[in-house]
Every structure is written in C-alpha cells, then in structure tokens.
matplotlib code that plots the C-alpha trace (Angstrom):
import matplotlib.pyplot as plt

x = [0.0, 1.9, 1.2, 1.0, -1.2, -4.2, -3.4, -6.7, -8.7, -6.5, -6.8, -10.6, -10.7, -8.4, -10.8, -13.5, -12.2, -11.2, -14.5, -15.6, -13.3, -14.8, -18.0, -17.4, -15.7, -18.8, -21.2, -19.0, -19.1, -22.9, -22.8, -21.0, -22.6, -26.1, -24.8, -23.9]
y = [0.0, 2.9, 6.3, 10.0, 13.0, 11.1, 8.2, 7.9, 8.6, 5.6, 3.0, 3.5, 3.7, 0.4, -2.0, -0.2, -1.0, -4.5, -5.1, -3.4, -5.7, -9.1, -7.8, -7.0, -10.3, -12.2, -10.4, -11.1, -15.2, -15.3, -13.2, -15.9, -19.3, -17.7, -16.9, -20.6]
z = [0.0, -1.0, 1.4, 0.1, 1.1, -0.2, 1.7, 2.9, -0.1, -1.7, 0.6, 0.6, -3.9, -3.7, -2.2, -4.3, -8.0, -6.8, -5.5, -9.4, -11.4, -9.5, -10.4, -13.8, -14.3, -12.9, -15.3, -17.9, -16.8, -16.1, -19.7, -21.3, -19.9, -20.8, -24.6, -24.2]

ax = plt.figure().add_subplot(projection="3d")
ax.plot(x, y, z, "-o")
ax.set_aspect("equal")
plt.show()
C-alpha cells in the first residue's frame, strides 16, 4: 500500500475498484454461460 497526502482517499478507492473488477468479471461469466 503505497502512502502519500491522499493516503486515505486511496486506501478506501483500492478495495472499491477490486470489488468493481470481480463484479465486472462475474457479469462477464454469467454473460457468457447464458450466450452458451
């Protein structure tokens, strides 16, 4: 975790995206097995 001024702000927008990218990649499975 790196630190700076916004250390705050960034350690509370990491978990955020993460938390966006596993949803985006579930959407994209359910997506994929329904197409199937």
């Amino acid at each position: 975790m790196y630190t700076s001024r916004s250390g705050r702000c960034s350690s509370l927008l990491l978990p955020w995206i993460f938390q966006w990218r596993i949803q985006v990649q579930n959407f994209r499975l359910n997506w994929e097995t329904h197409l199937l």
